[in-house]
KEKE-3310 file (N, C-alpha, C; in steps of 0.2 Angstrom, whole numbers, plus 5000, padded with zeros to 4 digits):
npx = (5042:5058:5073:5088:5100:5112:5107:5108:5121:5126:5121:5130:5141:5141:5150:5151:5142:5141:5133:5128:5111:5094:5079:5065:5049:5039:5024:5018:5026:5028:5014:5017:5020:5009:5002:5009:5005:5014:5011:5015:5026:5029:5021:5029:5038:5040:5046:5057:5074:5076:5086:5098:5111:5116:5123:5139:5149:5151:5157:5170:5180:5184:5180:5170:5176:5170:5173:5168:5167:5162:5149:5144:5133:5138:5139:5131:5139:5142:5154:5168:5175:5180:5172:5169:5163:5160:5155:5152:5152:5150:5151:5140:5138:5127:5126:5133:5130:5139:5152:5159:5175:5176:5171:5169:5159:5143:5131:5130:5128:5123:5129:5128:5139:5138:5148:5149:5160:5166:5179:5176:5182:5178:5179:5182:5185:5188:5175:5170:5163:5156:5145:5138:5131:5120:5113:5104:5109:5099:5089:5090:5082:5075:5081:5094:5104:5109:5125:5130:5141:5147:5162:5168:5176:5168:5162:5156:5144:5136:5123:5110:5104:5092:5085:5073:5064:5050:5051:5060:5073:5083:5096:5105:5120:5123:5130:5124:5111:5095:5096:5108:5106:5100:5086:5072:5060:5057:5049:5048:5044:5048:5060:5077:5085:5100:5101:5098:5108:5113:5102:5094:5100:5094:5085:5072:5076:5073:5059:5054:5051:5038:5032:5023:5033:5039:5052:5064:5073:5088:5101:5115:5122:5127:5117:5102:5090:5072:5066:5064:5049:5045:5033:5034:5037:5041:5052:5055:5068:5075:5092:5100:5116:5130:5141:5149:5144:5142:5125:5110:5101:5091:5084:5070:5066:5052:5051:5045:5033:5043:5057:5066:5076:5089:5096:5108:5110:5122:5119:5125:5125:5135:5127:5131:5132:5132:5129:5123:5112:5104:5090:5095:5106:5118:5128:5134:5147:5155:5169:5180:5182:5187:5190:5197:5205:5205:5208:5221:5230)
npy = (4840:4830:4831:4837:4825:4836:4844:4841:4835:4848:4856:4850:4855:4868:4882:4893:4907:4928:4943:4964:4962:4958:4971:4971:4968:4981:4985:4988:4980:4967:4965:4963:4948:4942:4930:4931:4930:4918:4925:4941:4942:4938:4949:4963:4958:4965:4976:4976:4971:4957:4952:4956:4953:4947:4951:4951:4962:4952:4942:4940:4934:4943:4950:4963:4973:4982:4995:5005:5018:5018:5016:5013:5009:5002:4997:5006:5019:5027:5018:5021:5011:5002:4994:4982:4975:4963:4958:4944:4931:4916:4900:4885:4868:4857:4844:4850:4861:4874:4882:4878:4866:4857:4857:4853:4845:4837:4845:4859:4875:4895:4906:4922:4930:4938:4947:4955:4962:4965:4975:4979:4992:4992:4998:4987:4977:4969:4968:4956:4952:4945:4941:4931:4932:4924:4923:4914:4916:4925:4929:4940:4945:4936:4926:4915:4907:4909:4915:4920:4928:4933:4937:4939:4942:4938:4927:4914:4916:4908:4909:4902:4903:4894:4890:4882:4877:4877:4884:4898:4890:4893:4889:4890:4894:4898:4907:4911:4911:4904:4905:4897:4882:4876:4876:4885:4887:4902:4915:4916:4924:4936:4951:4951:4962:4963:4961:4971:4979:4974:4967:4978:4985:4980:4988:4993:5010:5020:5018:5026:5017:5013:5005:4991:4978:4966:4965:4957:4960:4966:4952:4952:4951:4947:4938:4926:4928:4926:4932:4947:4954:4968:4976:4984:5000:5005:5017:5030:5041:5052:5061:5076:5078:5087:5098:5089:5075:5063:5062:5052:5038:5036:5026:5025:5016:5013:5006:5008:5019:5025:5022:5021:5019:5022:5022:5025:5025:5022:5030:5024:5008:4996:5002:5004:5004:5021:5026:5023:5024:5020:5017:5013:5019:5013:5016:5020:5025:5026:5023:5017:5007:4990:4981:4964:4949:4942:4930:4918:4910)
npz = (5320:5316:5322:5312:5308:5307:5313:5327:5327:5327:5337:5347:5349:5353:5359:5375:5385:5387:5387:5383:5389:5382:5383:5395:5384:5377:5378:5365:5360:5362:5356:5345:5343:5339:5327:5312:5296:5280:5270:5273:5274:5260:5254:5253:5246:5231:5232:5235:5226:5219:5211:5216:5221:5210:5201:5189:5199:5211:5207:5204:5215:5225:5243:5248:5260:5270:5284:5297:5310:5324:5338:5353:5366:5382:5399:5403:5395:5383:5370:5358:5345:5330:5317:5306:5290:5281:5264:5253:5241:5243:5241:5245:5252:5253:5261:5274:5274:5275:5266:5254:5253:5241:5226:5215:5218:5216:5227:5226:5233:5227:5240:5250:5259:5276:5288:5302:5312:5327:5340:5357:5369:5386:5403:5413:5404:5389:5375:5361:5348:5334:5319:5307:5295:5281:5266:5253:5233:5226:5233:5243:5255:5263:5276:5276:5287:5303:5312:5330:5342:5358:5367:5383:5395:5407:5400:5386:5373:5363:5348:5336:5321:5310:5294:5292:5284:5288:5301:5309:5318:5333:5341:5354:5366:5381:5396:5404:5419:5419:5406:5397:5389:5374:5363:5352:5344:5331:5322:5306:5297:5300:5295:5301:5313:5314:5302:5292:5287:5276:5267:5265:5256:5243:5240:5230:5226:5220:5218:5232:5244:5253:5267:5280:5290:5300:5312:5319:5334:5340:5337:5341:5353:5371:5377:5379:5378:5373:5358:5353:5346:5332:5329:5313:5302:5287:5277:5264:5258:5248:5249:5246:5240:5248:5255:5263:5263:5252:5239:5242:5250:5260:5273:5285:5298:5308:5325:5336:5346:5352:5349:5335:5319:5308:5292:5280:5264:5248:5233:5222:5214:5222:5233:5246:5263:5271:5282:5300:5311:5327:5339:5350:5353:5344:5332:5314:5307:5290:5285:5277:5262:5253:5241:5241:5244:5260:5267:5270:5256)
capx = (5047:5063:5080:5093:5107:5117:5107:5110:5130:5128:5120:5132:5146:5141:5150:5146:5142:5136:5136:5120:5105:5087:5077:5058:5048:5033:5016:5018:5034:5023:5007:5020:5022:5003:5005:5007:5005:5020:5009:5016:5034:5027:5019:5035:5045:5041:5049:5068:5077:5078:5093:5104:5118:5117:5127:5146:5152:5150:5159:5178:5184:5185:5176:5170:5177:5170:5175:5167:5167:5157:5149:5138:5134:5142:5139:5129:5141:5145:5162:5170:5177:5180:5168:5170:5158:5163:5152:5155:5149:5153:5148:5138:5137:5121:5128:5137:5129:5144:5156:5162:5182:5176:5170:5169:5153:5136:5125:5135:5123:5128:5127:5130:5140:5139:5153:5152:5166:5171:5180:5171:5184:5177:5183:5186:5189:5184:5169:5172:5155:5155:5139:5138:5123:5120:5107:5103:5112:5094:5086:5093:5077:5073:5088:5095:5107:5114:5127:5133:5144:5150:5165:5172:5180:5163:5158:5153:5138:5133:5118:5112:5096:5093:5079:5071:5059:5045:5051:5067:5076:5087:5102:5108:5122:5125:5133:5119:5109:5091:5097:5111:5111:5095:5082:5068:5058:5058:5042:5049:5042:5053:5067:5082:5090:5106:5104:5096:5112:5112:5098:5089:5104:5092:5080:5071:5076:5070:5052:5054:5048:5037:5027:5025:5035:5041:5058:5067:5076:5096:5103:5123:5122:5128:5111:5100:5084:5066:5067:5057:5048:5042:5029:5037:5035:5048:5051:5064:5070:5081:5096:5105:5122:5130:5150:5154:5141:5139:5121:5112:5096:5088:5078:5069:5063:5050:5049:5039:5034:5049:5061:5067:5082:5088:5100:5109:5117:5127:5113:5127:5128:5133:5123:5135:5129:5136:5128:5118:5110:5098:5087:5100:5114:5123:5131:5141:5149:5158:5176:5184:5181:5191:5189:5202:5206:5207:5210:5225:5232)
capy = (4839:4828:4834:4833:4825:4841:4851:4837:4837:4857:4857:4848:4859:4874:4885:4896:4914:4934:4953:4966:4960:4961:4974:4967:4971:4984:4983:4988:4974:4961:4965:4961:4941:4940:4925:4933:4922:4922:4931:4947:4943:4939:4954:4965:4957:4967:4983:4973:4969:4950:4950:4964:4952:4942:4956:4952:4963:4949:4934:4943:4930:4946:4950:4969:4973:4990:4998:5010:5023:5018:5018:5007:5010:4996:4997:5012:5022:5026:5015:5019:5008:5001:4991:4979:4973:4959:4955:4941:4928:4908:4894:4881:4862:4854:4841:4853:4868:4877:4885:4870:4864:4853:4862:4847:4842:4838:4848:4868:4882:4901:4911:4928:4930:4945:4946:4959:4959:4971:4974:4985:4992:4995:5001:4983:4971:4972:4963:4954:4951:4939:4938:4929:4933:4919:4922:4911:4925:4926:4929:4947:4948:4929:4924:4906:4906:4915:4910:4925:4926:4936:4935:4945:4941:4934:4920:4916:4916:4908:4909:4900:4903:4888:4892:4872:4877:4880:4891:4899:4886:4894:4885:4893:4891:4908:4907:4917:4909:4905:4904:4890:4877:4874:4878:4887:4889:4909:4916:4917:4929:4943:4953:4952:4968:4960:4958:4978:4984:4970:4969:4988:4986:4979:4990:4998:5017:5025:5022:5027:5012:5011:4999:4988:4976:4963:4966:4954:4963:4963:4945:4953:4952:4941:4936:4922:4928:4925:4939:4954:4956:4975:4978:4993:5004:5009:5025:5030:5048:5055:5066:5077:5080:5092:5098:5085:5071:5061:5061:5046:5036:5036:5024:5023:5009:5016:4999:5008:5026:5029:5017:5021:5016:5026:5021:5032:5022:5026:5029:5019:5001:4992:5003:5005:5007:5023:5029:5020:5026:5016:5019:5012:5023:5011:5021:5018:5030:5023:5024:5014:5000:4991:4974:4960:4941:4944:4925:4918:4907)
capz = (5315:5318:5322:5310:5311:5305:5317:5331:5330:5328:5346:5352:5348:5353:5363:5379:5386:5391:5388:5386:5387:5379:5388:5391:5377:5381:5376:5357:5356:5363:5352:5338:5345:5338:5322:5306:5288:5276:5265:5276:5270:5253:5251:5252:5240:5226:5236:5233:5217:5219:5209:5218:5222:5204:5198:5189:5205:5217:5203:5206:5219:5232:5246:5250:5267:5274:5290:5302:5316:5326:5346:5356:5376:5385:5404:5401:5392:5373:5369:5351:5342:5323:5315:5301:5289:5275:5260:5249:5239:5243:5239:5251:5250:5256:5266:5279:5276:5275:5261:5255:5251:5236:5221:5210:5223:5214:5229:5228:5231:5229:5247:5249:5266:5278:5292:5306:5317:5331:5347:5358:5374:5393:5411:5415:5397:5383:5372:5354:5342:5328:5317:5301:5290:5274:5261:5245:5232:5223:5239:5246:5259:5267:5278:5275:5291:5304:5318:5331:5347:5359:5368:5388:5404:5410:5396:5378:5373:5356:5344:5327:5316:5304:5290:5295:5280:5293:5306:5310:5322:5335:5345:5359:5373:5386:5404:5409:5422:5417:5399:5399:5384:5373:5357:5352:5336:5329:5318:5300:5291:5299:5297:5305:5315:5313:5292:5289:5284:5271:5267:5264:5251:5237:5238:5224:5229:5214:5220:5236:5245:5262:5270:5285:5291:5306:5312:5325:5338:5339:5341:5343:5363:5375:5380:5373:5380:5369:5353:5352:5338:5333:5320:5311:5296:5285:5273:5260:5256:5246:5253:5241:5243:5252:5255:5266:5261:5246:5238:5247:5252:5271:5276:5293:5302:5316:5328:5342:5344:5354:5343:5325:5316:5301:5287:5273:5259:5243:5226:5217:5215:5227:5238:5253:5270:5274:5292:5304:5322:5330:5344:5358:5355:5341:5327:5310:5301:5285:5286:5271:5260:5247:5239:5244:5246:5268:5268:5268:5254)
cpx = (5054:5067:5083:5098:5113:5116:5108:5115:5131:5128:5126:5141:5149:5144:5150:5148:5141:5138:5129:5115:5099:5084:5069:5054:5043:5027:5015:5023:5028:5015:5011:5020:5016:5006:5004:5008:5007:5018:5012:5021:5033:5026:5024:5040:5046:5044:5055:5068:5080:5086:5097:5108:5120:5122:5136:5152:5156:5155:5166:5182:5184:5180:5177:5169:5176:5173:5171:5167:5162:5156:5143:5138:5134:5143:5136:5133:5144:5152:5163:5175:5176:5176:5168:5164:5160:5157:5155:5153:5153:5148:5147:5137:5130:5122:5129:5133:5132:5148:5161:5170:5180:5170:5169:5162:5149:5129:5127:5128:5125:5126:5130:5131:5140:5144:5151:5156:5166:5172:5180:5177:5179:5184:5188:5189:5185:5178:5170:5163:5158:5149:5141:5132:5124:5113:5108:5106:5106:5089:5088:5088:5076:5081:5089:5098:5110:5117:5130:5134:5145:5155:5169:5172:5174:5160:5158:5147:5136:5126:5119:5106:5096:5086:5077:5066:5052:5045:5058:5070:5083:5090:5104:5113:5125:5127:5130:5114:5103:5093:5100:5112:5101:5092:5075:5065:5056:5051:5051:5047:5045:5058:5073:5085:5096:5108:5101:5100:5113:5106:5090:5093:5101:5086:5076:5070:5070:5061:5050:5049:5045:5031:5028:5028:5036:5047:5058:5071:5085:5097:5110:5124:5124:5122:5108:5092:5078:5064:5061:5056:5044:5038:5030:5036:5041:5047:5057:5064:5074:5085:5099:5110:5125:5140:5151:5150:5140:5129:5118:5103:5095:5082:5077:5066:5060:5048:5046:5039:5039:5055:5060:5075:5083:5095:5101:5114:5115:5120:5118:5127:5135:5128:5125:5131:5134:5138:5124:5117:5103:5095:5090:5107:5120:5123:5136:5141:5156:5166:5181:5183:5187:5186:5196:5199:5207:5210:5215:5227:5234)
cpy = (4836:4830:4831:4829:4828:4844:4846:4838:4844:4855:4854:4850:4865:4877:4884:4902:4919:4940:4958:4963:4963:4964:4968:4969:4975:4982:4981:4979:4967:4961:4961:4954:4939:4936:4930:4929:4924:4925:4940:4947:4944:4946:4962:4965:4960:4974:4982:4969:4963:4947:4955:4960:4945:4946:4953:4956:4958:4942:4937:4938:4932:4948:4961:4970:4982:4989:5004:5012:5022:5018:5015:5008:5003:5000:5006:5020:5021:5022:5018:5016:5006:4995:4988:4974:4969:4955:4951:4934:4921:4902:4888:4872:4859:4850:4844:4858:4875:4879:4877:4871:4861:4856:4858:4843:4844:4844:4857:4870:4889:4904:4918:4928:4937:4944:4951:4958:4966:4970:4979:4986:4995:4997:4995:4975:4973:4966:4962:4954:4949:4938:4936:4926:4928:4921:4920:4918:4927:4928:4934:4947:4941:4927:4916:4906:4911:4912:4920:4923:4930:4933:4939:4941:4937:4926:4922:4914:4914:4908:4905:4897:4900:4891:4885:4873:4880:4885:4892:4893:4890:4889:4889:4890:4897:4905:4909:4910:4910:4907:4897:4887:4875:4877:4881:4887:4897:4908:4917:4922:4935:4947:4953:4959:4968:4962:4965:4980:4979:4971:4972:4989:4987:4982:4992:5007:5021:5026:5025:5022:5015:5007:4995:4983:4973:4963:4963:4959:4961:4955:4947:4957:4946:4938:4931:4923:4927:4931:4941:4953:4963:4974:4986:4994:5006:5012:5025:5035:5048:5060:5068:5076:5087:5092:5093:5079:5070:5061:5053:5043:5035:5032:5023:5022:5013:5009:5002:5015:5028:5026:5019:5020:5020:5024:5024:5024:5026:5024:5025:5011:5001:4993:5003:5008:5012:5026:5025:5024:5023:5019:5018:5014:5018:5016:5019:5024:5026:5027:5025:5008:5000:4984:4969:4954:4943:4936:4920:4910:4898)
cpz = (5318:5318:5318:5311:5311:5310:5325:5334:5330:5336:5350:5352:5351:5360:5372:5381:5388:5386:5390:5384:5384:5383:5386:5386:5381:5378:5368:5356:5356:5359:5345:5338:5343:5332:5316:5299:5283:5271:5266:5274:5264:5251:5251:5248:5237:5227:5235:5226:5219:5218:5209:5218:5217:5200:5198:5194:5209:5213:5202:5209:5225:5236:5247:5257:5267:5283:5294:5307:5319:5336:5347:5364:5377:5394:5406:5400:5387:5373:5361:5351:5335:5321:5308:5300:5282:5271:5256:5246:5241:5240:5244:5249:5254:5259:5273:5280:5276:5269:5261:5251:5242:5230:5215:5213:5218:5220:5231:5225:5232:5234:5245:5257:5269:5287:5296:5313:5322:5339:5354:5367:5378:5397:5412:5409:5393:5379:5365:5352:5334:5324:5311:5297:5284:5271:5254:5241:5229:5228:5244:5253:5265:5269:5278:5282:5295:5311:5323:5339:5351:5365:5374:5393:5406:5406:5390:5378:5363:5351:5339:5328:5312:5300:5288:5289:5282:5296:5306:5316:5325:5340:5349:5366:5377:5393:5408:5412:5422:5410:5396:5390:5381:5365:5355:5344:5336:5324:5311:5295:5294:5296:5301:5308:5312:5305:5289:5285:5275:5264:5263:5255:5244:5236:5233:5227:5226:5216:5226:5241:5252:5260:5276:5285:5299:5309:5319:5328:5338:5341:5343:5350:5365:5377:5376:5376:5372:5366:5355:5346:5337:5324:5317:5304:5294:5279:5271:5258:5255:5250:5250:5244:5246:5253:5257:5265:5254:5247:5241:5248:5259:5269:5284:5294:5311:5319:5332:5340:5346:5351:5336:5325:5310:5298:5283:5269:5252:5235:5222:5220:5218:5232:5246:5256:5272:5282:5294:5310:5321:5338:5351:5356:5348:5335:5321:5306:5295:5286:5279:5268:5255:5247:5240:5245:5252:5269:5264:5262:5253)
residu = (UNK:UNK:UNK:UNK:UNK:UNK:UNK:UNK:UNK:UNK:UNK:UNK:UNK:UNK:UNK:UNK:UNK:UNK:UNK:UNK:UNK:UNK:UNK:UNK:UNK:UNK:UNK:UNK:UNK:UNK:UNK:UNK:UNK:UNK:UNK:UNK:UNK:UNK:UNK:UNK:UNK:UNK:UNK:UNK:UNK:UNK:UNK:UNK:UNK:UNK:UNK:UNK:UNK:UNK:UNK:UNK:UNK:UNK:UNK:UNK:UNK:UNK:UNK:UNK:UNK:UNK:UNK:UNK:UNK:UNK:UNK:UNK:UNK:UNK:UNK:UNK:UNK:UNK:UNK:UNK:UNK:UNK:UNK:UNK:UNK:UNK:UNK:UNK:UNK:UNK:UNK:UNK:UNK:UNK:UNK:UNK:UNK:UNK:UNK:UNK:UNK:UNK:UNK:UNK:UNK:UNK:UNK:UNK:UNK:UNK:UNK:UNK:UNK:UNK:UNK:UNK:UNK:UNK:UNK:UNK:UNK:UNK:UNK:UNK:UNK:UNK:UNK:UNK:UNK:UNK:UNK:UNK:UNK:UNK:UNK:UNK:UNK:UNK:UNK:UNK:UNK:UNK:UNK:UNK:UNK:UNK:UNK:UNK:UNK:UNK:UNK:UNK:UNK:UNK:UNK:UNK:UNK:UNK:UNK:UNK:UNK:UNK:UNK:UNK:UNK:UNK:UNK:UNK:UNK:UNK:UNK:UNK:UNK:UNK:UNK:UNK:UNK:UNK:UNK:UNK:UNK:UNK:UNK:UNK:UNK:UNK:UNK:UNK:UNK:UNK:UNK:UNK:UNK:UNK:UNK:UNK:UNK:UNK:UNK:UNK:UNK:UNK:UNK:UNK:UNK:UNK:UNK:UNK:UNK:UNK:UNK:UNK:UNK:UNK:UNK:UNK:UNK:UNK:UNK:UNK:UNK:UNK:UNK:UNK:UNK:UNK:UNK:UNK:UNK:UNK:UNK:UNK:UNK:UNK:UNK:UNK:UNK:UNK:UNK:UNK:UNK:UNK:UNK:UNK:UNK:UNK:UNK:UNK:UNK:UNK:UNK:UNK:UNK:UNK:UNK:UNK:UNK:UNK:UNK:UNK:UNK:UNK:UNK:UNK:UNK:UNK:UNK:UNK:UNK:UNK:UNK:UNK:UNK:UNK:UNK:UNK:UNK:UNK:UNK:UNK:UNK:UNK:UNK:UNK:UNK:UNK:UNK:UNK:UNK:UNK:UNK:UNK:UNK:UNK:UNK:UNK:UNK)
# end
């Protein structure tokens, strides 16, 4: 297939960079890189409500900024810091690709944005992360776009997922050596690590969904090594409430036998993420959200 010329002048834009790395995969990870046919996305779909973010919520003008407590091993130990996660609808122009200026354009299509932002202190600097999640708004499950960064004393490091129709198309430029400046084609019919918190939001709780799945590994690293893929199962359990906990949904993603991910969100609409832990030490605990214009005037 021939390169754009959108996805041309990207590349030639991009950044560069570091932080932690992807560990190798093991035996199950790499059984997971076998081809799977987009019947296995397909067959999924009817587990998510299509039109979770067609909802009057998201047509306000304001974006929903959460925040979390959260912790991440960095130089192999736990770091807390805050953790910000911004939803919000925009509007994309098919020329650029982008949230467009001109709103009067024949080619606006509605995206649904997801922002995580945070700044993670060490011993000796500290380390930034940038991810920027896009999916069509009719389309809560298949990722249209994702660009992510990071940012420390040793280099930047950037990524970017195009959904080329066929396969995912990633762009890469990392300061790591044996990485450097280049592109790969991604399988498609996965999930993203990255886009779970998003995501899981549209579930259908009420039936308690499980079933198997393909989940890419974290992309929000300084690294730009060739993804893990895990073939994983996921489960959904109710959680009463309790004094110090809202009533709530758990889902948990077992990626290997010694790998799982577990999510709680809020049984109301929107469906806030309100805890995470994962199998490498990351952690969110909901802090506070509101709704808000963050951008300025």
């Amino acid at each position: 297939m021939p390169r754009s010329p959108y996805r041309t002048a990207f590349f030639s834009l991009l950044l560069s960079t570091g932080l932690a790395g992807c560990q190798a995969p093991t035996n199950e990870q790499a059984a997971g890189r076998a081809p799977v046919s987009a019947q296995a996305l397909q067959a999924v779909l009817p587990h998510f409500d299509q039109n979770w973010a067609m909802r009057k919520l998201w047509e306000d003008g304001l974006a929903e900024v959460a925040t979390y407590d959260a912790e991440r091993v960095v130089y192999k130990k736990p770091r807390r810091f805050e953790y910000t996660m911004i939803t919000v609808k925009e509007e994309f122009n098919q020329q650029f690709n982008v949230k467009t200026d001109d709103y009067k354009r024949q080619d606006l299509f509605p995206v649904m944005k997801i922002n995580q932002f945070c700044a993670i202190p060490a011993d000796q600097y500290p380390y930034h992360y940038l991810t920027s999640l896009f999916f069509r708004r009719d389309q809560p499950v298949a990722l249209y776009k994702m660009t992510t960064s990071s940012q420390e004393w040793c280099g930047n490091t950037f990524k970017s997922i195009i959904d080329d129709g066929v396969n995912f198309e990633m762009w890469y430029h990392s300061y790591w050596d044996g990485e450097g400046s280049s592109n790969r084609d991604l399988r498609r019919d996965v999930f993203l690590e990255d886009a779970l918190p998003y995501t899981l939001r549209s579930l259908k709780f009420d039936s308690r969904p499980a079933f198997s799945l393909v989940v890419m590994d974290l992309q929000q690293t300084n690294r730009a090594k060739p993804p893990v893929y895990y073939q994983a199962r996921l489960s959904t359990a109710d959680v009463p409430a309790d004094k110090q906990n809202p009533a709530a949904w758990r889902v948990s993603i077992q990626l290997a036998p010694d790998k799982a991910n577990t999510y709680l969100f809020a049984k109301e609409y929107p469906n806030l993420l309100l805890h995470q832990s994962t199998w490498d030490g990351r952690t969110l605990q909901l802090k506070g959200v509101r709704r808000y214009a963050y951008w300025p005037k």
